[in-house]
Structure formats: structure tokens, C-alpha cells
N, C-alpha and C positions, 0 to 999 in steps of 0.2 A: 671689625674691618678685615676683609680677604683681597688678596689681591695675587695678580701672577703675572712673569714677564715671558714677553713673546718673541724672537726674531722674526721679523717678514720677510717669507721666502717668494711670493706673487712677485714677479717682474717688473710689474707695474706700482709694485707698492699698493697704499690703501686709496684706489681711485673710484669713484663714482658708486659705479654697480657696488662692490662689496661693500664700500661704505654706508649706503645704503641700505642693504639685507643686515649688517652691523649693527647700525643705530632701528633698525626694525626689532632684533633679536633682544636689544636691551632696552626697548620700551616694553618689551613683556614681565619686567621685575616693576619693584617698587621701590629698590633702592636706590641711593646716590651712586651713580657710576661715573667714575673718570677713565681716559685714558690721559698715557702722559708719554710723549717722543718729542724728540729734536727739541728737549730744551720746554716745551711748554706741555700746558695741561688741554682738557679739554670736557666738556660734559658729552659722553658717548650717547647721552639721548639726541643730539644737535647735531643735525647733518654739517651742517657749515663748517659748524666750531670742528668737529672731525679732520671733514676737507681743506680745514686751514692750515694743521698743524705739515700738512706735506709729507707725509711718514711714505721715505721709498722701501726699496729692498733694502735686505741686511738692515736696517736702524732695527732696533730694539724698542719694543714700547711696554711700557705698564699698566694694567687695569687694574684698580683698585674699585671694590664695590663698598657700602656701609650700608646697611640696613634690614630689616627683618629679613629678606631671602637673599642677604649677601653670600653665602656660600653655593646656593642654585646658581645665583647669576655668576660668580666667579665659576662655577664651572662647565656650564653653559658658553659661555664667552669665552674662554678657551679649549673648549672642544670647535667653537665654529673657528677661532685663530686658524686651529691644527688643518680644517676641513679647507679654508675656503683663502687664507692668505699665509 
């Protein structure tokens, strides 16, 4: 298991569009991804489950990956955090 935490610096927090390019970026692994803000979890492959969790600026969130290309996808997914929220 990898995983890494993030501050979100986007104004908007995690809304729509990036959520979306998000959950695009980590249907490209094979592992089990979560993220986890404000208190709850989430499967980062599900747009919804994402956009439920509400994640604005400044919260803190964590991705954890588990499976065969957990370390790609944990680094991956925080290179696009760095890039894009």
C-alpha cells in the first residue's frame, strides 16, 4: 500500500472538470484507489463518490493506492494533485 497527502490549493476546490480528468487518470491503474477528505473516504475511480466528499481549498486529502501498480498510480496522482488542484 502507497499513498500521499495533498493540500488543495484550486479555489474552487475538487469541482467537476478536475474531478473528472481525476477519476479518468485513475481508471488508468489497476489498483484499489481511495481518496479520503472532510472526514470520509471515497473510490477515486467514481465520479460521484469524488464529488460527494466536497473537498474545497486548503482541506487536506489522502490517496492511498493498493495493488500491483500502486506505486505508478500513487505517483501519478500526485504529480496531477501538483499540476492541476
Amino acid at each position: 500500500m502507497k499513498n500521499f497527502k495533498y493540500t488543495i490549493t484550486d479555489e474552487l476546490g475538487i469541482h467537476a472538470r478536475p474531478a473528472g480528468l481525476l477519476v479518468k487518470e485513475a481508471a488508468k491503474f489497476s489498483s484499489k484507489i481511495t481518496i479520503q477528505g472532510n472526514g470520509k473516504n471515497a473510490d477515486l475511480k467514481r465520479l460521484l463518490a469524488v464529488m460527494s466528499l466536497g473537498i474545497k481549498k486548503g482541506a487536506e486529502i489522502e490517496v492511498t493506492a493498493e495493488g500491483d501498480d500502486e506505486a505508478a498510480a500513487v505517483a501519478a496522482l500526485e504529480d496531477f494533485f501538483k499540476s492541476n488542484l
